[in-house]
Backbone bond lengths (Angstrom), bond angles and torsions (degrees), N, CA, C in turn:
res aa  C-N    CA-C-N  psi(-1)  N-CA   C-N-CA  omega(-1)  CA-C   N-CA-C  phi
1 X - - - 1.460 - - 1.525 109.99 -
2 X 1.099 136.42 145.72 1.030 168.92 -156.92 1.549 99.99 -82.42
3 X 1.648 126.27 122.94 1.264 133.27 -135.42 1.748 75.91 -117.80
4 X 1.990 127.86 130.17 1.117 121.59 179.92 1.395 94.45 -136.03
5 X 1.742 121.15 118.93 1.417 111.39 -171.48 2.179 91.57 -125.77
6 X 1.189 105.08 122.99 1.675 108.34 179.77 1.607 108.92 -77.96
7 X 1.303 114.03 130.52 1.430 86.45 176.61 1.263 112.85 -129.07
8 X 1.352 135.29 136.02 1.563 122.99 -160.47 1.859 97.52 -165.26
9 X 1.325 109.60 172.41 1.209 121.45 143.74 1.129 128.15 -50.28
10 X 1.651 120.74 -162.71 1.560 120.58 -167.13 1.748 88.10 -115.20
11 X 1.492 127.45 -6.80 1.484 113.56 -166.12 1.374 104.37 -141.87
12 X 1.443 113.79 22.38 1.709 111.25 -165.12 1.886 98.53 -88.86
13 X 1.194 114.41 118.08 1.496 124.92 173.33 1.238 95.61 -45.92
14 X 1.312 104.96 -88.72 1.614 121.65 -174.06 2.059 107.81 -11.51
15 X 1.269 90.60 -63.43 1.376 78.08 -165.33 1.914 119.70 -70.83
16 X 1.454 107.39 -4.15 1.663 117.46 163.18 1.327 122.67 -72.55
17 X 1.870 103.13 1.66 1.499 91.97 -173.30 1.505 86.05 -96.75
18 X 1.449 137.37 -36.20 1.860 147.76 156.27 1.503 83.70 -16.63
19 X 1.630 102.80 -92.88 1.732 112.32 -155.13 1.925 111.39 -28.32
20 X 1.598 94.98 -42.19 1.910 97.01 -158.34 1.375 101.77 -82.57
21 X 1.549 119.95 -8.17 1.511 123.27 165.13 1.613 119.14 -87.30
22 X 1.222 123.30 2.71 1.125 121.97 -127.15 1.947 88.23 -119.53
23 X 1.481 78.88 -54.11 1.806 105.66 174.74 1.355 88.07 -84.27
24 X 1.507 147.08 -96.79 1.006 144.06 173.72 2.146 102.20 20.26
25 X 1.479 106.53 -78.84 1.272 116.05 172.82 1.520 127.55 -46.55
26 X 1.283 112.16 -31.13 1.632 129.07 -176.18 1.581 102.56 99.83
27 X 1.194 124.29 25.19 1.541 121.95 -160.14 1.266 113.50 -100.98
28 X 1.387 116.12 92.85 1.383 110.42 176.09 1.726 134.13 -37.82
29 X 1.408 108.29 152.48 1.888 83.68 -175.25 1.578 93.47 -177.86
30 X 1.192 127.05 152.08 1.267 155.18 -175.56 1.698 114.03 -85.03
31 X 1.089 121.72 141.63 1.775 117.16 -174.51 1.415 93.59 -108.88
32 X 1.541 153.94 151.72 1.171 157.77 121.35 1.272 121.64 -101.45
33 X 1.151 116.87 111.96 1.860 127.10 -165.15 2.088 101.92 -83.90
34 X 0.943 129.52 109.41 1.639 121.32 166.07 1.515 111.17 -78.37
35 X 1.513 123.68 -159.20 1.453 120.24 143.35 1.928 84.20 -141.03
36 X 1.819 88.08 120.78 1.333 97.04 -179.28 2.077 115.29 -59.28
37 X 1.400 109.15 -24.39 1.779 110.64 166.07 1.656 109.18 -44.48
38 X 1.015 116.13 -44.67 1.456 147.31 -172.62 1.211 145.27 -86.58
39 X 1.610 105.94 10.16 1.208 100.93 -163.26 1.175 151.50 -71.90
40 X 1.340 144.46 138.72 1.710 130.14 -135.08 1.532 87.42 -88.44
41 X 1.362 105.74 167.92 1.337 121.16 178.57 1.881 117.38 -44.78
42 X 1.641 86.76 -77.23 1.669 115.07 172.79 1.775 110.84 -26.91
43 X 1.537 103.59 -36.00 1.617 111.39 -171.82 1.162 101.45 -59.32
44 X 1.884 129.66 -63.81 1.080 145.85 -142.82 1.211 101.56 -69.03
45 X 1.480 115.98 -34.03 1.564 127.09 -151.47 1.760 76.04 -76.57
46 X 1.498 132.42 -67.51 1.604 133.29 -174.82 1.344 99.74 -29.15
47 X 1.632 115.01 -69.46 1.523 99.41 -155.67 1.636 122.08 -119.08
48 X 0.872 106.17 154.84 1.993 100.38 -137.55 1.560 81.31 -93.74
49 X 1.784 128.94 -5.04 1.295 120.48 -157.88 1.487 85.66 -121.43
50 X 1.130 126.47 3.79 1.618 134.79 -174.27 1.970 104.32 36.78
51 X 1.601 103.67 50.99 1.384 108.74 172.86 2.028 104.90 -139.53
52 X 1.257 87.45 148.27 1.079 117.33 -171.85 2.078 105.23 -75.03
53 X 1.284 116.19 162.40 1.057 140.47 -60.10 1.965 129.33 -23.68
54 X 1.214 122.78 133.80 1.322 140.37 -171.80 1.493 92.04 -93.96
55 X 1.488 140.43 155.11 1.031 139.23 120.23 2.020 116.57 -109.49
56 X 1.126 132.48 131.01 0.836 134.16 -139.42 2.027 83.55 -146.46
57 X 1.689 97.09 102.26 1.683 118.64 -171.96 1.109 112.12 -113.01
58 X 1.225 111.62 78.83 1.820 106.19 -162.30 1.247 106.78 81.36
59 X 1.747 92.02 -151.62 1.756 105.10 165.31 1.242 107.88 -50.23
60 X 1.358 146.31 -15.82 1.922 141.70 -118.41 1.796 84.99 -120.93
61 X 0.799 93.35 161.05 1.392 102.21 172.38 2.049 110.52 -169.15
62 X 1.735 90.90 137.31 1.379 104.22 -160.01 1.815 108.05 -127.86
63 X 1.330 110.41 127.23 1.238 130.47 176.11 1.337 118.39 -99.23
64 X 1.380 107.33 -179.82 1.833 115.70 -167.62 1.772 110.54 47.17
65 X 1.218 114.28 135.04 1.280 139.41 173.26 1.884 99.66 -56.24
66 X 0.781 123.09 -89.34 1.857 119.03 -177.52 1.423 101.31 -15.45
67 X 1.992 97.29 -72.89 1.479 100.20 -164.78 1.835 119.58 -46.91
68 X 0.710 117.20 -35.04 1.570 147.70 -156.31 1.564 82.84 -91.55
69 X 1.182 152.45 -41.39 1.668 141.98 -179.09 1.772 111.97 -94.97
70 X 1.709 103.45 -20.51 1.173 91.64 -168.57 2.045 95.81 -94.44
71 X 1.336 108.20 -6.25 1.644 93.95 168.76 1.240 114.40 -115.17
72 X 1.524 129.18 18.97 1.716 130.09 115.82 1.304 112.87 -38.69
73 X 1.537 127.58 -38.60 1.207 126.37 -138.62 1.378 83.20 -98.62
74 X 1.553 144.40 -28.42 1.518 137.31 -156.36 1.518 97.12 -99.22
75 X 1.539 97.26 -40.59 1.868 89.56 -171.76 1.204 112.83 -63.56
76 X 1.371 141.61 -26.41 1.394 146.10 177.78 1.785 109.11 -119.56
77 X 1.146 106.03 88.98 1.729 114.49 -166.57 1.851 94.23 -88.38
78 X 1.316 115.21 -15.93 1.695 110.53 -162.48 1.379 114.14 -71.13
79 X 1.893 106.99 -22.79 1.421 101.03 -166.03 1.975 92.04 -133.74
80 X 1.116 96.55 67.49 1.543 89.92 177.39 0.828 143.33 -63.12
81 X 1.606 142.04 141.45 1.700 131.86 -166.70 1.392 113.31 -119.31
82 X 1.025 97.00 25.14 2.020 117.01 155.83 1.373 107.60 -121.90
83 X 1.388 101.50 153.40 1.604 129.55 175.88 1.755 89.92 -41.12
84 X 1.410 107.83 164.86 1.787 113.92 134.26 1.530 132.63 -66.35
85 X 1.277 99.66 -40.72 1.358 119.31 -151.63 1.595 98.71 -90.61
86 X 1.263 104.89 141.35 1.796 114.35 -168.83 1.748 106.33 -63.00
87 X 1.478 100.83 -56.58 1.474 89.37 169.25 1.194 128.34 -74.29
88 X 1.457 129.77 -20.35 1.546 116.15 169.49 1.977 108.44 -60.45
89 X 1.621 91.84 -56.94 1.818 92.06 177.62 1.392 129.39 -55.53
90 X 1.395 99.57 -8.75 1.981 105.56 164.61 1.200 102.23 -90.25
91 X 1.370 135.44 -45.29 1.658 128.20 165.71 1.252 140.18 -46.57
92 X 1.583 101.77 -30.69 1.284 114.50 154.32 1.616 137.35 -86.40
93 X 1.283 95.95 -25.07 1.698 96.89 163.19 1.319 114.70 -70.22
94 X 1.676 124.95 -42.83 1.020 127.63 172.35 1.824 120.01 -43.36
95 X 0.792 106.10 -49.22 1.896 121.17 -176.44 1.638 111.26 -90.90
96 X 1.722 116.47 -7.52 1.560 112.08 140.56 1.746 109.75 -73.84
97 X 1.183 135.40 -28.01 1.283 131.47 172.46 1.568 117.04 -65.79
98 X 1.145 114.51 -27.01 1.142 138.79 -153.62 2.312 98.97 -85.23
99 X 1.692 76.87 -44.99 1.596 87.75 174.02 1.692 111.61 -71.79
100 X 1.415 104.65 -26.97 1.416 110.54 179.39 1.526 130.74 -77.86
101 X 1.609 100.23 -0.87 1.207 113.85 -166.23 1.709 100.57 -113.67
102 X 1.478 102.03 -20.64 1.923 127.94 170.02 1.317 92.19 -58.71
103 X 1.932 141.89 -58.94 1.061 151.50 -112.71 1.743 79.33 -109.56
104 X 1.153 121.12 -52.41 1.493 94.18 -165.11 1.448 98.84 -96.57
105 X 1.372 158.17 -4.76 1.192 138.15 140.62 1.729 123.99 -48.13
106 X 1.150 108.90 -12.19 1.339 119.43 177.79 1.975 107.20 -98.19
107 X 1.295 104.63 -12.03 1.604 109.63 172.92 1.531 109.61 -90.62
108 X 1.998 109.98 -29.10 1.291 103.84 165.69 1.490 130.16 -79.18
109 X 1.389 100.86 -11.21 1.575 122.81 -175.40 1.967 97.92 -84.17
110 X 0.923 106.64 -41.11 1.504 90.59 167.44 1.647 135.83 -111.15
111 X 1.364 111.67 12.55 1.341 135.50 149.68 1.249 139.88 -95.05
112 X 1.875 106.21 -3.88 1.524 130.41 166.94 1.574 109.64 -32.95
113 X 1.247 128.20 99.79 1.759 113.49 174.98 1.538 134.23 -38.41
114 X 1.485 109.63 -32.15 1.633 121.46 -160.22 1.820 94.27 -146.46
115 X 0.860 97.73 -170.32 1.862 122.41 -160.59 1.554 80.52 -97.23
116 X 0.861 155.72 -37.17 1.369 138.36 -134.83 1.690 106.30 -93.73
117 X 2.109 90.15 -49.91 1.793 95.73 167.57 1.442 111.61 -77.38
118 X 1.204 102.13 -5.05 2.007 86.68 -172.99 1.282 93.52 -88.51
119 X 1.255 148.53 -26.76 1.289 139.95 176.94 1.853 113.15 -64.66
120 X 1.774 107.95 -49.17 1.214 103.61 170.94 2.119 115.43 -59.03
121 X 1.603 106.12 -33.33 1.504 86.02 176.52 1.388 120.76 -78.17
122 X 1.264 108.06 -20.08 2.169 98.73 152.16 0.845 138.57 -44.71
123 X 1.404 109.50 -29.72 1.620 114.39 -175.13 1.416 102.27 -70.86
124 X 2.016 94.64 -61.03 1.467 108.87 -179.03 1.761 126.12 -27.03
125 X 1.661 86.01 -49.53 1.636 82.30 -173.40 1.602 110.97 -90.25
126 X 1.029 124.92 -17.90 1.944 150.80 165.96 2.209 76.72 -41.04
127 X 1.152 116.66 -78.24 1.331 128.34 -176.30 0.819 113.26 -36.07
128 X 1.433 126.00 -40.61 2.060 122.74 -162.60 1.780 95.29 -88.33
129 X 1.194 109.90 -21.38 1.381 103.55 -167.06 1.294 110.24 -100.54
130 X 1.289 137.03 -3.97 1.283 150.62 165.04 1.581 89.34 -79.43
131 X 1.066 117.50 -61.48 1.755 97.32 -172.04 1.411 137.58 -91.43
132 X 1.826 98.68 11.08 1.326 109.59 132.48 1.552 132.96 -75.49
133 X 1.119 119.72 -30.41 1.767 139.02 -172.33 2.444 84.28 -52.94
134 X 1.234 88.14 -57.94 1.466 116.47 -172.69 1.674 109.55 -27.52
135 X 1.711 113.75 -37.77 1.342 149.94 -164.16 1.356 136.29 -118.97
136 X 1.629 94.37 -8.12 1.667 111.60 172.34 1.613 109.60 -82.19
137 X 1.133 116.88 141.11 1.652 123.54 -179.80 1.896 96.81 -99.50
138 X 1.473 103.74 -157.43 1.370 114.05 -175.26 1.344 115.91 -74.87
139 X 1.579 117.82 -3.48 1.857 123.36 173.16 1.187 94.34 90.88
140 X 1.506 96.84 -149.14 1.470 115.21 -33.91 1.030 112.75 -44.95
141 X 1.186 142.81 -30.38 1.710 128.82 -157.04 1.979 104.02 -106.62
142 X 1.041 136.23 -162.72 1.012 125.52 179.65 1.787 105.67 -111.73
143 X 0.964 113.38 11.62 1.473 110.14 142.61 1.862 128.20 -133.16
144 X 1.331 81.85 38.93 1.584 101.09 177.38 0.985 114.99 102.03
145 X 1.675 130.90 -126.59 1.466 156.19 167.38 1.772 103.21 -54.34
146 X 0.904 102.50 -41.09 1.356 103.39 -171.71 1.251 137.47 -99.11
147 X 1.460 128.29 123.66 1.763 131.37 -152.17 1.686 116.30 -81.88
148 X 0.738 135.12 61.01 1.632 133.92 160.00 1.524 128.43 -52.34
149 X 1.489 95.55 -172.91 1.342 120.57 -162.98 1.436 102.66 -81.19
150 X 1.210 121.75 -18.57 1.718 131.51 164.52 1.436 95.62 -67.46
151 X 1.237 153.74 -51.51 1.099 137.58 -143.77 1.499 101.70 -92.06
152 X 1.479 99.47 -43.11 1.325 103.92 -171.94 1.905 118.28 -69.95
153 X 1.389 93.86 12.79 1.180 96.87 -169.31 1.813 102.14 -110.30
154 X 1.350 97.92 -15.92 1.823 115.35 -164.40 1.448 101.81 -88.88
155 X 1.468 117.34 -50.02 1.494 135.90 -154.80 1.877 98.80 -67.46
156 X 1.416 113.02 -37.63 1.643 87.60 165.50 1.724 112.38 -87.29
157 X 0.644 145.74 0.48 1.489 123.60 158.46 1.635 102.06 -102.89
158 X 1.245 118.37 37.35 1.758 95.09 139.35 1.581 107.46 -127.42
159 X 1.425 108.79 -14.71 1.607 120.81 158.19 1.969 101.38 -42.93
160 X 1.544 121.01 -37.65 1.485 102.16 -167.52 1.554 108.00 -93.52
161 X 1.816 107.54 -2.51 1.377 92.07 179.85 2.078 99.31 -102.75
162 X 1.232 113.20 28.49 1.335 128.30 149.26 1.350 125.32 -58.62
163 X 1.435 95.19 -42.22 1.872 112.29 176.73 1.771 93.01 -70.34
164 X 1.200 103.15 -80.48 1.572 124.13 178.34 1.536 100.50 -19.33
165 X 0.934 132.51 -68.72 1.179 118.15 -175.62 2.020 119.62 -79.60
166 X 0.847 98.54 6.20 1.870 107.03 149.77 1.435 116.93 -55.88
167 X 1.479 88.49 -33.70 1.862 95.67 -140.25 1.841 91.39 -110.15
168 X 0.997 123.18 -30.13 1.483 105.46 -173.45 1.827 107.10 -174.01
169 X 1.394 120.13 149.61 1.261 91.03 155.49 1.453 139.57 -115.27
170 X 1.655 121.73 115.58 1.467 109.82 -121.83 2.037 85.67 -98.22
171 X 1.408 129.70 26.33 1.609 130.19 -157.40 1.201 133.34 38.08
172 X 1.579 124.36 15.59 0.981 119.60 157.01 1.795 141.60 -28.25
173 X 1.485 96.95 -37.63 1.310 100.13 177.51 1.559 121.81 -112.68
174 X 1.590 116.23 10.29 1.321 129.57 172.49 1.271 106.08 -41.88
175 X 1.364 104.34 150.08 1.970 141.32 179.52 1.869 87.04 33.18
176 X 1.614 118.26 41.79 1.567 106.71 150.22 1.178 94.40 -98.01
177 X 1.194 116.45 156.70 1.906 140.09 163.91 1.884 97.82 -115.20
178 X 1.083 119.80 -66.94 1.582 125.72 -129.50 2.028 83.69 -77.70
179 X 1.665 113.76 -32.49 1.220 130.38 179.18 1.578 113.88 -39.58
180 X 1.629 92.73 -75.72 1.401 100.98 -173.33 1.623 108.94 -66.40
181 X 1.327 132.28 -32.88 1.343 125.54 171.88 1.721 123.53 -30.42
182 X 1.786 99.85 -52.85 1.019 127.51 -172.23 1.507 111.00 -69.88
183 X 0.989 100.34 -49.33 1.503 103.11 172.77 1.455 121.97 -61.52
184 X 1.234 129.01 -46.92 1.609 127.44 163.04 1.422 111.89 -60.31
185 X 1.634 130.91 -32.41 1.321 106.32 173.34 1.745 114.33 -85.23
186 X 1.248 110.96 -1.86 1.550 105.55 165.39 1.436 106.57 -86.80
187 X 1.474 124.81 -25.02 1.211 109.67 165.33 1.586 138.77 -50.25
188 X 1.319 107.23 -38.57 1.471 155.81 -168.52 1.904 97.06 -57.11
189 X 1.472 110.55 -54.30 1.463 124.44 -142.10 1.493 79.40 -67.03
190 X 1.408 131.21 159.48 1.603 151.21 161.01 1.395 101.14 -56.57
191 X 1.973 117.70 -70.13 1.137 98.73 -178.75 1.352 158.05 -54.48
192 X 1.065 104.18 -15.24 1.701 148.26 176.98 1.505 102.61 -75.49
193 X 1.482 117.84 -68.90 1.715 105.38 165.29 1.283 129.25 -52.51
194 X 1.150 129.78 -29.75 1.413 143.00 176.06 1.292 100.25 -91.41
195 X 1.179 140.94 62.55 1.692 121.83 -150.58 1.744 68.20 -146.13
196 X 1.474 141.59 -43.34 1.229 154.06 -159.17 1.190 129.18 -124.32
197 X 1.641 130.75 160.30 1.417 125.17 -167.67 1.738 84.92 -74.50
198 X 1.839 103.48 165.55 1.310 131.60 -163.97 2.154 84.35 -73.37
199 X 0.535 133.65 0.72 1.694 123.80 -141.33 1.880 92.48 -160.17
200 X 1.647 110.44 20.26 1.445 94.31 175.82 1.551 122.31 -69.45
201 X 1.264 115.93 -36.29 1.399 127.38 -169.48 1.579 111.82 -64.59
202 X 1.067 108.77 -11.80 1.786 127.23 -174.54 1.637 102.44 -104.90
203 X 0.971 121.28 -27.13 1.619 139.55 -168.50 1.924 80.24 -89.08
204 X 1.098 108.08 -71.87 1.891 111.43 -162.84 1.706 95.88 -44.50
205 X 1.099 113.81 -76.45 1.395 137.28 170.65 1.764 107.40 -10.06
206 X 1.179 116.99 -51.15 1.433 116.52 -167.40 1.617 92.23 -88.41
207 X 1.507 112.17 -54.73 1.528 107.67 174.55 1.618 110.39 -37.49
208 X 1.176 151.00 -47.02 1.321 148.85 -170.59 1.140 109.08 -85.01
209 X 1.170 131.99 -22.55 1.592 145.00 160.36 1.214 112.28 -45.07
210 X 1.065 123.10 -62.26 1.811 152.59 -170.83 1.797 102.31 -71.68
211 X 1.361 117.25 -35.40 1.301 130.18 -163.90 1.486 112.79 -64.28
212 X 0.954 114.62 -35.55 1.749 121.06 173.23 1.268 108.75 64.99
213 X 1.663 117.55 58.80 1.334 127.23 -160.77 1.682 97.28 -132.35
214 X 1.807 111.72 162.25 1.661 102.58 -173.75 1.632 88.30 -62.00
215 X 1.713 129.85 -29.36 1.675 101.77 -156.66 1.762 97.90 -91.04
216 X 1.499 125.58 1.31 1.451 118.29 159.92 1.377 105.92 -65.84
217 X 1.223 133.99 -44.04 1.466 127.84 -176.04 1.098 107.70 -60.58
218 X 1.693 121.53 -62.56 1.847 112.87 173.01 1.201 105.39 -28.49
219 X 1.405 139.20 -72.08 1.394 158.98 -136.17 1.627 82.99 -61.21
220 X 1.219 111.00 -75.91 1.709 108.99 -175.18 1.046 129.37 -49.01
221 X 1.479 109.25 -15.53 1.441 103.47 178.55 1.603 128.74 -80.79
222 X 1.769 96.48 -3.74 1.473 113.08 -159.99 1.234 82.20 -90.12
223 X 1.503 135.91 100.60 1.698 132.58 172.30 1.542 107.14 -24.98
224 X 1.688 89.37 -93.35 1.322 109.23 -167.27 1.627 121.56 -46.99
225 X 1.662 113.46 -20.39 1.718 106.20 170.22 1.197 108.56 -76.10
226 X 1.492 134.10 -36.31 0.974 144.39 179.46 1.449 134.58 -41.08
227 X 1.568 94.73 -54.98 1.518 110.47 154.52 1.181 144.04 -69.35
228 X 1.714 93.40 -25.68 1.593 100.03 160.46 1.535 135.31 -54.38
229 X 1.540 92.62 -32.15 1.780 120.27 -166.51 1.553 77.98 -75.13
230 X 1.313 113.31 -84.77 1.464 110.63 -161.45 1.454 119.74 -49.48
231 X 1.227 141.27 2.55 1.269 148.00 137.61 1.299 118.92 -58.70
232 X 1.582 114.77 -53.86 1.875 110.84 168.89 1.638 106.15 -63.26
233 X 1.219 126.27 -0.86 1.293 111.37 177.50 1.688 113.37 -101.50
234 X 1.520 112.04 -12.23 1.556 116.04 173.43 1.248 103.20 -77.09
């Protein structure tokens, strides 16, 4: 059998959308944690972009997030997580990009320096999710009954506004309905929980701590979360 080792950080989205396809497929596979500050030699030599998610196929080794989902997608053709149909499967690749473009407005939304941009990346992302709401059908998943490569692409960035909502509630997801639905049944799925270390939300938590961002300052201001984090870090 065919040797499948993931290789990523402890908080990289990107590479949870691999993991929830991965199991999703029945595909056995190995986790290897780096620290991207740090990166070991052997890593660099894998990825020519020195970024995380790795897939590592044997000797073979495979970079970029797409590439890396779309040959999940060949080795197991029986249970596919794209449409058939050319234009549905361009609609849906399109709106996994779409999640990818959610993922780094949500890195500027919590790396904003001052109150002034963190308010403009609320809006920003307040925006992306209104014009998803726009595109959601009756669910659960966003092509109905059935779990894809759209979902698996959505379910880690609402896993980070899990943290986010610890910490404040900033309205991002006001007067959505079809939003939040979607989001608890991607919460729901097995692969998606197992998609992350047992201890991610404590792992995120200290990362934003450290970040020296206006929402690290919120974060500090919450005493008692605060201390908690810095306890998982002794």
């Amino acid at each position: 059998m065919t040797r499948f080792e993931l290789i990523s950080n402890l908080l990289c989205p990107y590479t949870q959308r691999a993991a929830i396809q991965l199991t999703e497929k029945g595909l056995p596979y190995e986790r290897t944690y780096i620290d991207l500050a740090a990166k070991p030699a052997w890593f660099v030599q894998l990825s020519p972009l020195g970024k995380v998610p790795v897939l590592r196929v044997g000797d073979e080794a495979l970079f970029e997030t797409a590439v890396i989902c779309e040959y999940i997608e060949d080795v197991v053709p029986a249970t596919p997580m794209w449409s058939s149909g050319p234009l549905e499967r361009a609609r849906e690749r399109a709106w996994a990009e779409f999640a990818s473009a959610v993922i780094a407005d949500v890195f500027g939304f919590y790396t904003a320096p001052d109150a002034a941009a963190f308010d403009r990346k609320c809006a920003d992302l307040a925006g992306r999710f209104r014009r998803l709401e726009q595109h959601l059908g009756a669910g659960p998943y966003f092509c109905g009954t059935r779990f894809g490569l759209v979902d698996a692409a959505f379910a880690p960035v609402f896993r980070l506004f899990d943290t986010f909502d610890d910490i404040g509630d900033f309205g991002i997801f006001a007067g959505l309905g079809a939003v939040p639905s979607y989001r608890r049944a991607l919460a729901e799925r097995p692969s998606v929980r197992h998609a992350v270390v047992p201890n991610y939300g404590h792992v995120f938590r200290r990362y934003l701590l450290e970040h020296g961002s206006h929402l690290s300052r919120v974060l500090s201001s919450l005493v008692p979360l605060a201390t908690a984090v810095a306890g998982q870090k002794a």
